[in-house]
C-alpha positions in Angstrom: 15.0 -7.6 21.6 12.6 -9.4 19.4 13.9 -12.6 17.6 14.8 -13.0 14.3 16.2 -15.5 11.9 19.8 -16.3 11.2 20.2 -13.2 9.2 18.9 -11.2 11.8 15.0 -10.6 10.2 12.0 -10.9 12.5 10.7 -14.6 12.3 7.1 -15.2 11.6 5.5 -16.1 14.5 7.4 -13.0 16.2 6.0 -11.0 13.7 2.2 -12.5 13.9 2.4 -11.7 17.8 3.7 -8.3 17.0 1.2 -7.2 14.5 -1.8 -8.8 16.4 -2.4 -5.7 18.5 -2.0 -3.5 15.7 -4.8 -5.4 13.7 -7.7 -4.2 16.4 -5.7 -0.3 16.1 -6.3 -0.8 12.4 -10.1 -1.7 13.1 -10.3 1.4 15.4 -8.4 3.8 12.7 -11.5 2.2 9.9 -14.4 3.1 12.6 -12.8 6.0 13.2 -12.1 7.3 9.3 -16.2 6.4 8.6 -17.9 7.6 12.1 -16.1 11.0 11.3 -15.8 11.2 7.4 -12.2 11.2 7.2 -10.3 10.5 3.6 -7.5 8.8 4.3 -5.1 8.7 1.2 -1.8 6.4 1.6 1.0 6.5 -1.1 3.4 3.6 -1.1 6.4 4.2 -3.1 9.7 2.2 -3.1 12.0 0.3 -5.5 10.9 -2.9 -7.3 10.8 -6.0 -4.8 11.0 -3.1 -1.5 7.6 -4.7 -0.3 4.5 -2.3 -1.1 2.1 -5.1 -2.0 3.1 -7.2 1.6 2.7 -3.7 4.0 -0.9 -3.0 1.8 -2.2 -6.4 2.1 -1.3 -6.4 6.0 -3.0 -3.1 6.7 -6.5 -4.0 4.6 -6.7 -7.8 5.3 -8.6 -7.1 8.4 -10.6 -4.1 6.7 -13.8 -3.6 5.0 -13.0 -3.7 1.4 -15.9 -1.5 0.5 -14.5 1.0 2.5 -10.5 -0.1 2.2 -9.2 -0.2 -1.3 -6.2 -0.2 -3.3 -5.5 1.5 -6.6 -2.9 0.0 -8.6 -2.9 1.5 -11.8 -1.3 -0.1 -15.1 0.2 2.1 -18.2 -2.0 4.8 -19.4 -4.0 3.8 -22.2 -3.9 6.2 -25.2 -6.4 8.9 -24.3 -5.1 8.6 -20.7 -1.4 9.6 -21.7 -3.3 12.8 -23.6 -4.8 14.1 -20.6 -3.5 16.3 -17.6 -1.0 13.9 -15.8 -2.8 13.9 -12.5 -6.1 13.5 -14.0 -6.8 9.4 -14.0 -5.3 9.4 -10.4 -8.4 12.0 -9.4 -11.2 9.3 -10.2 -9.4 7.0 -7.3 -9.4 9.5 -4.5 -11.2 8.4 -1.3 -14.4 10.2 -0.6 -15.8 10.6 3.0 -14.9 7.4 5.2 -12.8 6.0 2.6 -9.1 4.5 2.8 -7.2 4.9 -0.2 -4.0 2.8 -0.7 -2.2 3.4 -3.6 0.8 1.1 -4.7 2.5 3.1 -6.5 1.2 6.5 -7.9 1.5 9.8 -9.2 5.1 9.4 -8.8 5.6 6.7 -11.4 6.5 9.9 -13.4 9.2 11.1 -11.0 10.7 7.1 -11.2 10.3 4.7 -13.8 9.0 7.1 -16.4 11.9 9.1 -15.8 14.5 6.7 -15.2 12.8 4.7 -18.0 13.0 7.0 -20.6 9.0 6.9 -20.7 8.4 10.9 -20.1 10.4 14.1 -21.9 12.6 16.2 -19.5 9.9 18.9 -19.9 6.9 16.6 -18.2 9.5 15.7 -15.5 10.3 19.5 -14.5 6.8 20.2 -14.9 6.0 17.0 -12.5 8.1 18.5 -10.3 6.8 21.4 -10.0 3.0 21.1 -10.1 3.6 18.0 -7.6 3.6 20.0 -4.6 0.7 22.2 -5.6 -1.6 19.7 -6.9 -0.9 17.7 -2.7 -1.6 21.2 -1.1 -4.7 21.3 -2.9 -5.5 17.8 -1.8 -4.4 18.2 2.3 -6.2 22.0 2.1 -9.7 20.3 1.0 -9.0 17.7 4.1 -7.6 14.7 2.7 -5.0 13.0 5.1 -2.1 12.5 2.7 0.4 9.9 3.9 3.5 9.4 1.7 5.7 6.3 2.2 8.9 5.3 0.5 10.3 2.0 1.7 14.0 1.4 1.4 15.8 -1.6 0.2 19.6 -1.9 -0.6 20.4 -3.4 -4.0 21.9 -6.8 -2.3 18.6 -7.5 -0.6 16.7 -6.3 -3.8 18.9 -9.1 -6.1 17.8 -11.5 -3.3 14.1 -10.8 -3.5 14.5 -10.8 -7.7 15.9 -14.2 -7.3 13.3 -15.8 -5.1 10.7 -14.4 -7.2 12.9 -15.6 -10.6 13.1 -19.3 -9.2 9.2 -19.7 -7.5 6.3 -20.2 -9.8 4.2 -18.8 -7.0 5.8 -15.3 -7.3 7.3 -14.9 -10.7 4.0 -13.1 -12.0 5.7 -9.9 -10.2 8.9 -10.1 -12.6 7.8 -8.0 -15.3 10.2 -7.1 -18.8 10.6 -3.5 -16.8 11.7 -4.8 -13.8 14.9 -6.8 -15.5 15.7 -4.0 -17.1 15.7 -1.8 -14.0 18.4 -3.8 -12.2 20.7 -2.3 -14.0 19.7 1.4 -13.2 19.8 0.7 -9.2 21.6 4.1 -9.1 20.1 6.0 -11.5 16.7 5.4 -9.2 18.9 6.9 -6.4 19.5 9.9 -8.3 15.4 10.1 -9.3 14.4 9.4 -5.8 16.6 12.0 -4.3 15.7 14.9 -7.2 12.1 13.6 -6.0 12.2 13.9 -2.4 13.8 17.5 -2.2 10.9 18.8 -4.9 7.8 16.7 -3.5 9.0 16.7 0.5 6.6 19.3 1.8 4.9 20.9 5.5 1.6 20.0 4.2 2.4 16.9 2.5 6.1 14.9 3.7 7.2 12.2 3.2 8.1 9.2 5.3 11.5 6.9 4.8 11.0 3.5 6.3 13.7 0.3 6.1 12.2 -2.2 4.6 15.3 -4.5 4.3 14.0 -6.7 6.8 10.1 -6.5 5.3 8.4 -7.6 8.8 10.2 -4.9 10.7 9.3 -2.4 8.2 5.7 -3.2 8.3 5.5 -2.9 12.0 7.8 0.5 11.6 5.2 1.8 9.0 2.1 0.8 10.2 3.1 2.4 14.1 4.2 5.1 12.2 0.8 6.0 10.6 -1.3 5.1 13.9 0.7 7.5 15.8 0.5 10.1 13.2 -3.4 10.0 13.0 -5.3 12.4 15.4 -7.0 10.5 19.0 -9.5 7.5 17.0 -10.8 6.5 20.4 -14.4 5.7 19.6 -17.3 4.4 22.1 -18.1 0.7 21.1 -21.4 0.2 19.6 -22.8 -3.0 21.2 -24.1 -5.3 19.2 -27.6 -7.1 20.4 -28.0 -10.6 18.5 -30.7 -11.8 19.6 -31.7 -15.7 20.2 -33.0 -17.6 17.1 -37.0 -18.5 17.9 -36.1 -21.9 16.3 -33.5 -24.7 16.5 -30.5 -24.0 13.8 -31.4 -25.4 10.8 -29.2 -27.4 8.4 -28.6 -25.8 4.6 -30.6 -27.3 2.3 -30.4 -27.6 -1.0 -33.7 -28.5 -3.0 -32.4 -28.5 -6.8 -30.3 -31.3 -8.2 -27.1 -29.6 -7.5 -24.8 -30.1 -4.0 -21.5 -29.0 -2.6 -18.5 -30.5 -4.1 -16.8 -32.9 -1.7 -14.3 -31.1 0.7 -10.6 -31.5 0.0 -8.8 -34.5 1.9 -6.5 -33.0 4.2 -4.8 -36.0 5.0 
């Protein structure tokens, strides 16, 4: 049994060793997606504070962000909201030997905008409904869709809203929306359920994970989509560095400007 904290969560250094492995299977799944022209397309879905932004930073940190990326989109601006609702999330697809990580997506409509108030009934049914279809068409063309929604019960999410509210480090994540959400923890229920048995397809399912505990559910998600990926094994291409023909050199700096001091540590 791995140990935890007081309140039962993994502790850091737990964690670290845990996901150390699972960094080098991360490097192997990136080789593997660009040696064989994979698009690899993650949705990460979840209630406010559940812990999208700490699962995507864990999976690229390690990865090539020209290859890696993550799409976070804001509100539509005006011409956006007159377009076909799927069409500004098309631009941010992945094309061959691309990861895609998107923190929060398509299904903004199917959540906030719903729960929010910020869509008619109509454009919810019909989200509903072309959903589905416009996924297939994604997974038939050969995208690997992966859908995530992390779970977090409303005690732990008042927790999370409260260390945010009271660090100066983290309140830039408390936006007006958020607050307001708090109050409409089951009405998100509701939307998520309504979601999942529209959107919850053979082609294109989706994947609950526990994110209570954040650390556990980062190791539970991030197994989860190595397993789920095809054999990534790849050959190792060696790499041949050469001696230098001279003695290192120092940098050197020929203009009248130089490096700031370094910071005193002490």
């Amino acid at each position: 049994m791995s140990k935890s904290d007081d309140d039962g969560k993994l502790k850091r250094k737990q964690y670290a060793k845990l996901f150390d492995p699972m960094q080098g299977e991360l490097l192997q799944m990136a080789r593997w997606v660009e040696k064989t022209g994979q698009r690899l397309l993650i949705l990460f879905e979840g209630r406010d504070t559940a812990g999208k932004g700490g699962v995507i930073g864990d999976i690229s940190q390690t990865l090539n962000p020209r290859q890696c990326r993550t799409v976070a989109l804001g509100v539509p601006n005006e011409r956006e909201k007159t377009q076909w609702y799927f069409q500004r999330y098309v631009d941010h697809l992945p094309a061959a030997g691309e990861i895609v990580l998107f923190d929060r997506s398509w299904y903004n409509r199917a959540g906030v905008e719903k729960v929010m108030g910020f869509c008619t009934d109509a454009q919810y049914k019909a989200f509903l409904a072309q959903a589905p279809l416009f996924e297939k068409l994604l997974t038939d063309d050969g995208i690997l869709l992966f859908k995530y929604w992390l779970c977090v019960d409303q005690a732990e999410q008042e927790q999370r809203f409260s260390d945010r509210a009271s660090d100066p480090l983290k309140r830039w994540k408390l936006s007006p929306i958020d607050l307001k959400a708090r109050t409409h923890y089951r009405d998100y229920g509701r939307a998520r359920d309504a979601m999942l048995k529209a959107t919850h397809t053979k082609n294109a399912p989706w994947t609950l994970v526990d994110f209570n505990d954040q650390k556990r559910g980062r190791l539970t998600l991030i197994r989860h989509l190595l397993d789920a990926l095809p054999e990534m094994s790849l050959p190792d291409a060696p790499v041949d560095l050469p001696p230098l023909d001279h003695k290192p050199r120092h940098e050197h700096y020929g203009g009248p400007l130089k490096p700031i001091p370094n910071a005193s540590v002490d």
